[in-house]
PLY file of the C-alpha trace (Angstrom):
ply
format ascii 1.0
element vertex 546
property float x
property float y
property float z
element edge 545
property int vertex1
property int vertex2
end_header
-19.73 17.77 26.72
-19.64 21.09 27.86
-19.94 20.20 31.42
-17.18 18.38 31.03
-15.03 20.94 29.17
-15.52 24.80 30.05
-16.85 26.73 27.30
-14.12 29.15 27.03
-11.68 26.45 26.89
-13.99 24.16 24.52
-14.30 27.71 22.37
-10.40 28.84 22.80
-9.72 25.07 21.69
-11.71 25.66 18.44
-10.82 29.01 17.84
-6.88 27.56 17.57
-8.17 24.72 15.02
-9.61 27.27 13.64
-6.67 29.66 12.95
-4.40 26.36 12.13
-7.16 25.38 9.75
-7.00 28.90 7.68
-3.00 29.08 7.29
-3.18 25.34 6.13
-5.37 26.31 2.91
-3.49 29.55 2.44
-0.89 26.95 1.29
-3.64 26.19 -1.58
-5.86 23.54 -2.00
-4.54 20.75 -4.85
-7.94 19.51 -5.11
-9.75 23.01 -5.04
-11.46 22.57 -8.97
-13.02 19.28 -8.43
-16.59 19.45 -7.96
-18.78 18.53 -4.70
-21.50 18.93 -2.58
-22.54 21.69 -0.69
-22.30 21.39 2.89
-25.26 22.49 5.72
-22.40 23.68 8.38
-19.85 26.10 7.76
-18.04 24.67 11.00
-18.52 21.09 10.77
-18.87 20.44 7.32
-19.96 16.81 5.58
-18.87 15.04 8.84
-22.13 16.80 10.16
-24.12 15.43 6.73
-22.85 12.61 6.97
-24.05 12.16 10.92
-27.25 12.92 10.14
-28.58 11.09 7.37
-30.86 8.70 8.00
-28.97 5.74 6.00
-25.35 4.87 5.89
-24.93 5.79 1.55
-28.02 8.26 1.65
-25.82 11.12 0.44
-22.69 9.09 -0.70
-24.98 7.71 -3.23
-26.48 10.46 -4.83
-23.10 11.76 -5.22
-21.67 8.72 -6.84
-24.41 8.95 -9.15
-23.58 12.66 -9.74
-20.00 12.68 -9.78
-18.72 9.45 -10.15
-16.59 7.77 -7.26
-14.43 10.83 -6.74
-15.58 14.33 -5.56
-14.66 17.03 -2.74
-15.77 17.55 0.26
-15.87 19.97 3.34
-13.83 18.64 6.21
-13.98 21.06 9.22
-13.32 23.77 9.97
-13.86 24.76 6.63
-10.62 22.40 5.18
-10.99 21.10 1.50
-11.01 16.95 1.75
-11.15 14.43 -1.05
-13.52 11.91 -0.93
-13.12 8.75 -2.76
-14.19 5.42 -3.74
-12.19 4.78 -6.82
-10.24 1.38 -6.69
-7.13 2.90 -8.26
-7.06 5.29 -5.55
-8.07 3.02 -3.11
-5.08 0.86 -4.43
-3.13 3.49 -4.22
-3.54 4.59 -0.58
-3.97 1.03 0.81
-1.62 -0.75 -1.21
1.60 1.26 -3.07
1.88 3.71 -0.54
2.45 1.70 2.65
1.94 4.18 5.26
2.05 6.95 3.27
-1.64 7.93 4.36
-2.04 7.70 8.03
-5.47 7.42 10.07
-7.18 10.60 10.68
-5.94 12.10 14.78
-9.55 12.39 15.87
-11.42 8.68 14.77
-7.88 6.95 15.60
-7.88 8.38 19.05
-11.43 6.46 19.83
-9.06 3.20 19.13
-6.77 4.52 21.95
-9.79 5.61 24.35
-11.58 2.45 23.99
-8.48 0.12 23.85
-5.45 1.38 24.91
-2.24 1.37 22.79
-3.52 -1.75 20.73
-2.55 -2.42 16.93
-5.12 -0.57 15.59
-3.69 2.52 16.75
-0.74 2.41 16.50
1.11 3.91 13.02
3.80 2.96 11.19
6.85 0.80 12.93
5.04 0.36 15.68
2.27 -0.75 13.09
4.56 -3.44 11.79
5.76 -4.70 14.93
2.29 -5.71 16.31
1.71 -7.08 13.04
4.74 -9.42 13.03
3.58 -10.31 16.44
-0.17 -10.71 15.39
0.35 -12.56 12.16
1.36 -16.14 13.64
-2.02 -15.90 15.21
-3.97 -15.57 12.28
-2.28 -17.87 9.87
-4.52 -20.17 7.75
-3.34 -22.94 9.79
-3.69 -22.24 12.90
-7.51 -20.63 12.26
-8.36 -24.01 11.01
-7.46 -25.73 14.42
-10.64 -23.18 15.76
-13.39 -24.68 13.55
-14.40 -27.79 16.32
-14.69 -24.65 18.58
-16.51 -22.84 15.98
-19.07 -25.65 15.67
-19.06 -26.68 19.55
-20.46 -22.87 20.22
-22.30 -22.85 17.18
-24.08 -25.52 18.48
-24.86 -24.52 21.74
-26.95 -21.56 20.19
-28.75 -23.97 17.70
-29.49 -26.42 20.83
-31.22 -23.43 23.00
-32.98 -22.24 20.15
-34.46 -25.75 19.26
-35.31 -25.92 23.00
-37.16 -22.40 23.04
-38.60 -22.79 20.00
-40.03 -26.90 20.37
-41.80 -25.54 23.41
-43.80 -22.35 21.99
-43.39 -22.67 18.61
-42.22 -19.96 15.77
-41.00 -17.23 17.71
-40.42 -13.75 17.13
-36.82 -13.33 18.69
-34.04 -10.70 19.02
-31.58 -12.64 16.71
-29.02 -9.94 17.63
-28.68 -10.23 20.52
-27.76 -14.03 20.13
-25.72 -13.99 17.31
-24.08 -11.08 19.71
-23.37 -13.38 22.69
-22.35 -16.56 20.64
-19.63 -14.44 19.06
-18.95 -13.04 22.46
-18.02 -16.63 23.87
-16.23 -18.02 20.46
-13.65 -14.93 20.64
-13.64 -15.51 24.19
-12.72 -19.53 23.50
-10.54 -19.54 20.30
-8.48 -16.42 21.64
-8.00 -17.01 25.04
-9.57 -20.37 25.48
-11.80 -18.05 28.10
-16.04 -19.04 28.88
-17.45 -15.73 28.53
-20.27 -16.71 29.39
-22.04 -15.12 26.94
-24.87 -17.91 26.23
-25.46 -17.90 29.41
-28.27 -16.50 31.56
-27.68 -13.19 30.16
-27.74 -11.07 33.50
-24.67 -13.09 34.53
-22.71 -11.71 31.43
-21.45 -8.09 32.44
-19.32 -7.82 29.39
-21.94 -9.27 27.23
-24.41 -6.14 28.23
-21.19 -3.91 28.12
-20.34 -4.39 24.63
-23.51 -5.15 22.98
-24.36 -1.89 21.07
-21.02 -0.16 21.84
-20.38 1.67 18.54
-24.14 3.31 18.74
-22.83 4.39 22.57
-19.86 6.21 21.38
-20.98 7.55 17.40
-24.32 7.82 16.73
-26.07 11.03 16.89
-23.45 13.21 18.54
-24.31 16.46 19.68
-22.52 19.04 18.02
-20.30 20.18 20.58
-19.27 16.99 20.75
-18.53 16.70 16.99
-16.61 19.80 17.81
-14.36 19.05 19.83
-13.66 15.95 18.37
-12.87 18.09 15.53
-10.03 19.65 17.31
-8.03 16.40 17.70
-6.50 16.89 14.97
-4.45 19.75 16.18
-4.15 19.07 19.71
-0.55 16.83 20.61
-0.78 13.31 21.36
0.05 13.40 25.01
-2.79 15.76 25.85
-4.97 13.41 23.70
-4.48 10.31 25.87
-5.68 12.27 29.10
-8.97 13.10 27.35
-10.16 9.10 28.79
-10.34 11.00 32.19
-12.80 13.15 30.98
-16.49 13.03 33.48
-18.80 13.21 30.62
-20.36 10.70 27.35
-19.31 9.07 25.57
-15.74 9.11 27.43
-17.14 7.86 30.96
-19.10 4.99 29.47
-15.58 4.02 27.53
-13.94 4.27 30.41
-16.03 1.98 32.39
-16.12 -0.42 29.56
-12.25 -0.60 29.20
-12.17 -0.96 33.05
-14.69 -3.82 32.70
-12.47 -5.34 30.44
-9.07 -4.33 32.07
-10.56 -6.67 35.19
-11.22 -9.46 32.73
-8.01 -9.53 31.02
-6.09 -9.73 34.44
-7.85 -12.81 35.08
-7.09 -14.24 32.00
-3.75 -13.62 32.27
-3.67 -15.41 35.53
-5.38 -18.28 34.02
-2.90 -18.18 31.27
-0.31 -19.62 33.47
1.72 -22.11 31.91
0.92 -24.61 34.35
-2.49 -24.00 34.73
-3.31 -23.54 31.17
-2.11 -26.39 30.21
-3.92 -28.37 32.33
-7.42 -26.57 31.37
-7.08 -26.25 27.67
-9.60 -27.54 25.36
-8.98 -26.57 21.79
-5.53 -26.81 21.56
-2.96 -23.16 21.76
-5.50 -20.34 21.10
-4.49 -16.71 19.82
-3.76 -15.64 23.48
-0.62 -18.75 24.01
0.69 -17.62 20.42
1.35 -14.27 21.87
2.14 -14.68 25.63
5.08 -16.76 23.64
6.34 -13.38 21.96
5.34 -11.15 24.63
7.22 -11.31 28.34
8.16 -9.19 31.27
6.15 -8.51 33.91
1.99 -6.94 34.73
3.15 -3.35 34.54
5.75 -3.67 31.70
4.65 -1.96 28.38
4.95 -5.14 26.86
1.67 -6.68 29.01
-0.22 -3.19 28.59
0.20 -3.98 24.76
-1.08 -7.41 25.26
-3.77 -5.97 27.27
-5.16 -3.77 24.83
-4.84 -6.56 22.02
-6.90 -8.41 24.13
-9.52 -5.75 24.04
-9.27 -5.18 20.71
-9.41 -8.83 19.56
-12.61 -8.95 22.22
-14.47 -6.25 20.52
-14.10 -6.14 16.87
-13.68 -9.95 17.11
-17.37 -10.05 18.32
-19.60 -7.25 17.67
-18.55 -6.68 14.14
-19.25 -10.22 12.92
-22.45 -10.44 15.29
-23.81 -7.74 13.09
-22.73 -8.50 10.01
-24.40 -12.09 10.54
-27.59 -10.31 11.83
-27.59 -8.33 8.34
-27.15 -11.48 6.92
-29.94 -13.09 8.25
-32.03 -9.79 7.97
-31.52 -10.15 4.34
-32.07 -13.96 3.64
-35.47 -13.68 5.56
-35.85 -10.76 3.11
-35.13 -13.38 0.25
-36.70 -17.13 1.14
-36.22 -18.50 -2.45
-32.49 -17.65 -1.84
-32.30 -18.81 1.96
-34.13 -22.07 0.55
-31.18 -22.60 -1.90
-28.65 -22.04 1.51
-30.50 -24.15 3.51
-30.72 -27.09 0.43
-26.91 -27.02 0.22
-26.64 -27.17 3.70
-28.35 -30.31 3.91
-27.16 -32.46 1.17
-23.39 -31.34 2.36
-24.60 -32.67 5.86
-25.79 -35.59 3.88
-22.31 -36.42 2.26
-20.73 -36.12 4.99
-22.74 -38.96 6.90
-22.34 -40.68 4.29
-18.44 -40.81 4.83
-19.27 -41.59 8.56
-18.32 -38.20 9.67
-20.51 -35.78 11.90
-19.27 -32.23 11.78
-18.18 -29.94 8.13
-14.41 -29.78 7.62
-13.09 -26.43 6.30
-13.19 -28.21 2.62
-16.82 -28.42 3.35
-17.63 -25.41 3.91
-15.40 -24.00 1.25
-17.24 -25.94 -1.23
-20.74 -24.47 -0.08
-20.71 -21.64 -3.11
-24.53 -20.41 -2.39
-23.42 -19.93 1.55
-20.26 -18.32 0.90
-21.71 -16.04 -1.83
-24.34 -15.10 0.53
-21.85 -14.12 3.04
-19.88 -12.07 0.39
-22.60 -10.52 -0.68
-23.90 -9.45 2.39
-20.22 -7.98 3.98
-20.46 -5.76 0.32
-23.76 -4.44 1.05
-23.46 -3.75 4.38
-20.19 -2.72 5.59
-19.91 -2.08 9.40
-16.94 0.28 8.85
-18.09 2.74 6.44
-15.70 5.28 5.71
-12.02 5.63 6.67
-10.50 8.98 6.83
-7.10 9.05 5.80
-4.28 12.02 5.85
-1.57 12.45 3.18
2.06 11.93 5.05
3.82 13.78 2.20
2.94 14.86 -1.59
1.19 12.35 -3.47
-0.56 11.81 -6.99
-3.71 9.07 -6.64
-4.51 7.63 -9.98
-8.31 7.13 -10.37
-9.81 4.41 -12.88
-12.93 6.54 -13.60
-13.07 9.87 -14.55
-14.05 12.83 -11.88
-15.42 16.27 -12.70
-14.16 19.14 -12.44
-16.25 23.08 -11.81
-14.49 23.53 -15.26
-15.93 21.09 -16.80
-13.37 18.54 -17.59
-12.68 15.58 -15.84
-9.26 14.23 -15.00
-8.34 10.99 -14.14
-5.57 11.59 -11.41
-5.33 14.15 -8.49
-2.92 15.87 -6.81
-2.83 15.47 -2.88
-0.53 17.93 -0.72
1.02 16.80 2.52
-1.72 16.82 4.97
-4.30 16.72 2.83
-7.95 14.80 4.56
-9.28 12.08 2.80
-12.34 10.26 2.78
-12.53 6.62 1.66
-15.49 5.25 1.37
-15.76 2.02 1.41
-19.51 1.63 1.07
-19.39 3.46 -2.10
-16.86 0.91 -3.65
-18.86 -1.35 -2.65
-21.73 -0.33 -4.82
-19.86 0.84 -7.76
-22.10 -0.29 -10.72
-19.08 -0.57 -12.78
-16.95 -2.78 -10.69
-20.36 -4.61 -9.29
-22.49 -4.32 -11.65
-25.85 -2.27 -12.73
-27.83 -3.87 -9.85
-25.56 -2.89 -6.92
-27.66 -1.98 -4.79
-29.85 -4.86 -4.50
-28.64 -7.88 -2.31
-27.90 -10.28 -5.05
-25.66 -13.01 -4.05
-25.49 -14.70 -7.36
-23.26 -11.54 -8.82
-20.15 -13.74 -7.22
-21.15 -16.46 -10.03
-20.84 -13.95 -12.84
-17.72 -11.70 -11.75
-15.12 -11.48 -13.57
-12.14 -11.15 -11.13
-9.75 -10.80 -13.47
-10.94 -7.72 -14.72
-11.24 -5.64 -11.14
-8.44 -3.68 -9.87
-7.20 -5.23 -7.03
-8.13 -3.75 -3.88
-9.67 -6.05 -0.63
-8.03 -8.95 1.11
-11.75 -10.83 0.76
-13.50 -11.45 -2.31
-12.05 -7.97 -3.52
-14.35 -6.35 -1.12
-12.97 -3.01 0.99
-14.98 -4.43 3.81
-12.04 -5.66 5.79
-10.31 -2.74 4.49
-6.96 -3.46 2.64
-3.11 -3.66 2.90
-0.59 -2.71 5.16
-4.12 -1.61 7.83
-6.51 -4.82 6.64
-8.17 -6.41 9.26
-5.87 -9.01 10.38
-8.79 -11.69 11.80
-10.46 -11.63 8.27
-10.45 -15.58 7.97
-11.62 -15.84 11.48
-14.73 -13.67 10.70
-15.16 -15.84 7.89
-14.85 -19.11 9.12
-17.16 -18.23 11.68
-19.89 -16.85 9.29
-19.35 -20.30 7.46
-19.86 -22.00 10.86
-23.21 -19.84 11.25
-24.92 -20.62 8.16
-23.69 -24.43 7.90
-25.47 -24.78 11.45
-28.54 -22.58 11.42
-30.15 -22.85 7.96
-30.00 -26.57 8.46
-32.37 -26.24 11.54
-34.40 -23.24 11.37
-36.43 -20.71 8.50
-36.00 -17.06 8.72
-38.84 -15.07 8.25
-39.73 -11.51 8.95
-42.37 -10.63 11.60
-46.02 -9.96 10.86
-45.73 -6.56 12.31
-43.07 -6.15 9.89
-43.61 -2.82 6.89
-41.63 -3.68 3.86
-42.29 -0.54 2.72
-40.40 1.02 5.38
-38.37 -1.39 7.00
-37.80 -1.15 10.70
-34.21 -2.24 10.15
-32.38 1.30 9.83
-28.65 1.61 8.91
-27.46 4.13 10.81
-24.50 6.09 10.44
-21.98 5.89 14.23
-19.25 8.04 13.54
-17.37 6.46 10.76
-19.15 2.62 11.98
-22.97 1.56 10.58
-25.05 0.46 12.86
-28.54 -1.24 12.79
-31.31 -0.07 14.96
-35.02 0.13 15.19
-36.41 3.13 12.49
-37.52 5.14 14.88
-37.03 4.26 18.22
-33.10 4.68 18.97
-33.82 4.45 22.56
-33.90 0.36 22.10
-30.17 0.27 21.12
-28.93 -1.71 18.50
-32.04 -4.55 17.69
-33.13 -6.65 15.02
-36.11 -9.03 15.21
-36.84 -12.38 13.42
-39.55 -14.87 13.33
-37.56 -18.19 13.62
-38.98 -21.28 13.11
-37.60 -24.96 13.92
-37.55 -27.19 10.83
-39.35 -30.88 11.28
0 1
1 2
2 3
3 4
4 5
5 6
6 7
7 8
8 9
9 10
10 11
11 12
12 13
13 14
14 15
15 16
16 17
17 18
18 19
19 20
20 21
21 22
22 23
23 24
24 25
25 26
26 27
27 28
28 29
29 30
30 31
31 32
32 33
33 34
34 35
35 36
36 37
37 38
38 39
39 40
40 41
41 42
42 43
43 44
44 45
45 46
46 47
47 48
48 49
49 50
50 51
51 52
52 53
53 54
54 55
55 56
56 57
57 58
58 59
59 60
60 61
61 62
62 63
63 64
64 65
65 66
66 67
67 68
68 69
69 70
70 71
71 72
72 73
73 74
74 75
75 76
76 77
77 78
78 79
79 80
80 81
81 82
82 83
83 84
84 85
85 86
86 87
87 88
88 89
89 90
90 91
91 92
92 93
93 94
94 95
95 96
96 97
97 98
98 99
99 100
100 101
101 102
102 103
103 104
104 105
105 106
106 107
107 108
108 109
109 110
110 111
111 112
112 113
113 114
114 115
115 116
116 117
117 118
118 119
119 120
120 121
121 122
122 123
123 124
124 125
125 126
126 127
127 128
128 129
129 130
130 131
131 132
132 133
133 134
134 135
135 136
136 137
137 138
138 139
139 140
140 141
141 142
142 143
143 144
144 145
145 146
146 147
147 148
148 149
149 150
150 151
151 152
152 153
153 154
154 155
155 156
156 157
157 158
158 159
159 160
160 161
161 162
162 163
163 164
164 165
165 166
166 167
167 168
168 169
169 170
170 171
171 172
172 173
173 174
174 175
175 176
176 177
177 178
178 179
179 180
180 181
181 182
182 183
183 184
184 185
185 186
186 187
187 188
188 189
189 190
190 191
191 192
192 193
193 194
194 195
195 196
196 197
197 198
198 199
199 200
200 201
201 202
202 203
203 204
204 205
205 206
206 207
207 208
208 209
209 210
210 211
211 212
212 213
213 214
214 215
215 216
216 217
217 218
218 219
219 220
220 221
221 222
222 223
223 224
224 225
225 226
226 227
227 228
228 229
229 230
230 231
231 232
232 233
233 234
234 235
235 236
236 237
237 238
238 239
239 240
240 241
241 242
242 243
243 244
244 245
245 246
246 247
247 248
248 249
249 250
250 251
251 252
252 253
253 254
254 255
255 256
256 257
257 258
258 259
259 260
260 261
261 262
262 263
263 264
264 265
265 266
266 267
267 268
268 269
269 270
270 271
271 272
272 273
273 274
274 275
275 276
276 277
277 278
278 279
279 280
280 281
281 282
282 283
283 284
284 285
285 286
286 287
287 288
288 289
289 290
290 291
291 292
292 293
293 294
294 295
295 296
296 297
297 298
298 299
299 300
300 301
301 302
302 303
303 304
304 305
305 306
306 307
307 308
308 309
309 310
310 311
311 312
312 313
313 314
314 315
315 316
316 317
317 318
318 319
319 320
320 321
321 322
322 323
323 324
324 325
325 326
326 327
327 328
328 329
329 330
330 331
331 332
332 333
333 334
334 335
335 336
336 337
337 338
338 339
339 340
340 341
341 342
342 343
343 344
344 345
345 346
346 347
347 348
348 349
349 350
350 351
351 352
352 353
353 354
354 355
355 356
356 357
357 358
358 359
359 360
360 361
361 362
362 363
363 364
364 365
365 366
366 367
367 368
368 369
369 370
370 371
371 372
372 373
373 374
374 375
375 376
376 377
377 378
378 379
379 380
380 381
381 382
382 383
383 384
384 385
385 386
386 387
387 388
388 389
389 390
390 391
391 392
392 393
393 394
394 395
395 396
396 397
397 398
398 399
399 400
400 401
401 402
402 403
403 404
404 405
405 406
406 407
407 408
408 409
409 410
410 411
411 412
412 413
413 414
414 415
415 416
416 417
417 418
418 419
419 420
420 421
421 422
422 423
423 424
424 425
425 426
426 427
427 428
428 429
429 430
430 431
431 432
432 433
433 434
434 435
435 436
436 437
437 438
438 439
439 440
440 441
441 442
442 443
443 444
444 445
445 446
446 447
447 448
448 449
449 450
450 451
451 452
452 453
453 454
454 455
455 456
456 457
457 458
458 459
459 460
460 461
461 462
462 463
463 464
464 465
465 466
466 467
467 468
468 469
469 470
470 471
471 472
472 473
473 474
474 475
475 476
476 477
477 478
478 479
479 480
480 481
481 482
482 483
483 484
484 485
485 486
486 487
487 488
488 489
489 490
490 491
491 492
492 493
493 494
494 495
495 496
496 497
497 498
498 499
499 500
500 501
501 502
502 503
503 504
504 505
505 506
506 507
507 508
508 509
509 510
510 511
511 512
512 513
513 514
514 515
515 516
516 517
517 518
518 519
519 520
520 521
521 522
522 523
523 524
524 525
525 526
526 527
527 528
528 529
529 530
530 531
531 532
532 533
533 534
534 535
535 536
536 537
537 538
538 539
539 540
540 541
541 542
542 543
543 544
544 545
């Protein structure tokens, strides 16, 4: 980074945070008596921790068992910030205050740098306006006109794993790297009815390669100068933040080359996307692509088609890789757990069974709805492992968050609401809610799918958009392809635990797992304890059923 930046500008940079950073906590600190960790840097504070733990939760953890879901933290530069995984609060901030807590300058800008000005970077109007947009997309209805696609894709994995697999037999495989490229080429079908080619030879998919691991590329293990200077964003004016693509070094020339990648792949699309010729090549009926090309005109260079550009991107990315991964945890974890995965794979086949029965072949949407042990599983596994971690948040104006369990303070009370000022950092964590033993239960942090069974809905605060679950975050900012993720992780287990057992390899130390969930900037990651070097990886032994 410093090659990139000269140190007396990288150091002038920080020394003007740093000044900034002092007159804001002259103004006082509202959440100055609540108790928290200590911090290793002075500079950095917990957002270095936090980057080097070993585990995503390794610290958060211990301090939810120490004090509760609520504490404060070091932000940089030596700023106070709130930390907090309390469901009122989390209510609160996602819910009742609309956009009353913005995203943090610094982890929004990587939106902008890898994407472009798509919707989620953009803040408030502008927010709502790609939303309105967006939302036709999305609707129940039209998601359920993807599931043949689903299944058609789904399929085509299934059929070159039976073909593998009935020539040498079990197999050890790379079962993220799959899951990556079949998610790869459904995004690429149900949103702009585009062959990705991910499934593929893989050397002929580019984009496949490209994105495949992206969030370890651009968060995990930063050096600290980087971390630095990231930590200046937040003072540094938005125009000057958009040039900082441009910059010759990591992780900004390997976004840069991906977003070009992409940029070259989008323009063909939109050729394709034609009226005349798309409707002569369309399979599926109008994927996500003709629902917006019917809101959004004007010509290539218009600020209209950069938008739809970037959405594209976006939609490509978090479309793919986050569900890839999540599916790959889910598997990870049901080879961890065969008397469970045996109970998936039973369902599986007497639903298949009912529905030859009625002379159908593939699972309708009520189908799969009605597959409790497969859905749970899915819940379940989105709650324990999270791919977005922790979402930094700053206070547009005065606030009071109400929390629903009590947090200490270095007097030794506890109070159950805190004051925020205007500007005021902070942290939710969504894998802590997740694992709240009083909104979960005692044994939340085991993967234990039959808690969805026992839960008494009715009694949680109301907080996710899924299953109550922060995992797709919540309100105004919730992931707005949460029923496509969904649907396809429905599609994925109704397929592959029908044909094939899940097993872990030989090689495999279940007293210290290979399978390491690693903290990327404010992302987790999965990667190989040990040996970073191989990108994100998870193996399987798979084996075809007779």
């Amino acid at each position: 980074m410093i090659s990139a930046v000269s140190l007396p500008a990288l150091v002038g940079l920080g020394f003007f945070a740093l000044i900034i950073a002092l007159l804001r906590r002259r103004k006082g600190a509202s959440i100055g008596d609540l108790k928290g960790p200590s911090t290793q840097s002075l500079v950095l504070g917990h957002e270095y921790d936090l980057s080097r733990q070993e585990e995503v939760g390794d610290l958060e953890f211990k301090w939810l068992r120490e004090y509760g879901p609520t504490w404060k933290v070091r932000a940089p530069f030596g700023r106070d910030a709130l930390m907090t995984a309390d469901p009122k609060a989390l209510q609160h901030i996602f819910h009742k205050s609309g956009y009353g807590y913005a995203k943090e300058a610094a982890q929004n800008h990587i939106s902008y740098l890898m994407a472009g000005p798509n919707i989620a970077w953009v803040q408030n109007a502008d927010h709502q306006r790609h939303r309105k947009i967006m939302n036709p997309a999305f609707s129940a209805a039209q998601l359920r006109s993807f599931l043949p696609m689903f299944q058609s894709t789904v399929q085509r994995l299934s059929d070159k794993w039976k073909t593998k697999l009935s020539v040498t037999g079990p197999s050890v495989l790379r079962v993220d790297d799959w899951i990556s490229r079949t998610a790869l080429d459904i995004i690429g079908q149900a949103a702009f009815d585009y062959d990705y080619k991910g499934l593929d030879d893989h050397s002929d998919s580019p984009l496949a390669k490209a994105y495949h691991g992206i969030f370890k590329e651009v968060g995990y293990m930063l050096p600290v100068t980087t971390m630095l200077f990231r930590a200046t964003w937040d003072y540094v004016p938005e125009s000057i933040l958009k040039l900082f693509k441009y910059i010759p070094a990591q992780p900004f020339s390997h976004l840069r080359g991906v977003s070009n990648l992409f940029t070259q792949y989008g323009k063909e699309i939109l050729r394709e996307k034609r009226p005349e010729v798309d409707a002569e090549k369309r399979t599926y009926g109008k994927d996500v692509l003709s629902i917006l090309g019917e809101r959004v005109g004007g010509p290539e260079d218009a600020p209209e088609r950069r938008e739809l550009l970037a959405q594209m991107y976006t939609l490509t990315l978090a479309g793919h890789e986050t569900t890839a991964t999540t599916f790959s945890f889910l598997l990870y974890e049901v080879a961890r757990h065969p008397e469970y995965q045996a109970r998936m794979r039973q369902e599986v086949l007497e639903a298949r069974a009912r529905i030859f029965e009625r002379g159908d072949v593939e699972f309708t949407m009520e189908d799969l709805e009605g597959m409790t042990v497969c859905m749970n599983a899915i819940k379940e596994t989105l709650r324990m492992h999270p791919i977005a971690a922790n979402l930094p948040r700053v206070a547009t104006q005065d606030d009071v968050l109400p929390l629903a369990f009590p947090a200490p303070t270095k007097s030794g009370e506890t109070v159950m609401e805190v004051p925020v000022r205007k500007g005021q950092v902070v942290y939710t964590s969504l894998a802590v809610y997740n694992r709240i033993p009083q909104v979960w239960g005692e044994d939340s942090h085991e993967w234990n799918p039959d808690r969805f069974a026992r839960l008494d809905s009715g009694k949680q605060t109301f907080v996710g958009v899924f299953a109550n679950l922060m995992t797709f975050s919540a309100g105004t900012r919730a992931c707005i392809g949460w029923r496509f993720s969904v649907i396809e992780l429905q599609v994925l287990c109704s397929e592959l635990f029908g044909s094939f057992r899940f097993s872990l390899p030989e090689d495999f130390d279940v007293k210290k797992p290979e399978v390491q969930r690693a903290p990327s900037s404010t992302n987790m990651i999965f990667l190989i304890r040990g040996k970073p070097e191989l990108g994100t990886a998870l193996r399987l032994r798979v084996e075809l059923l007779d």
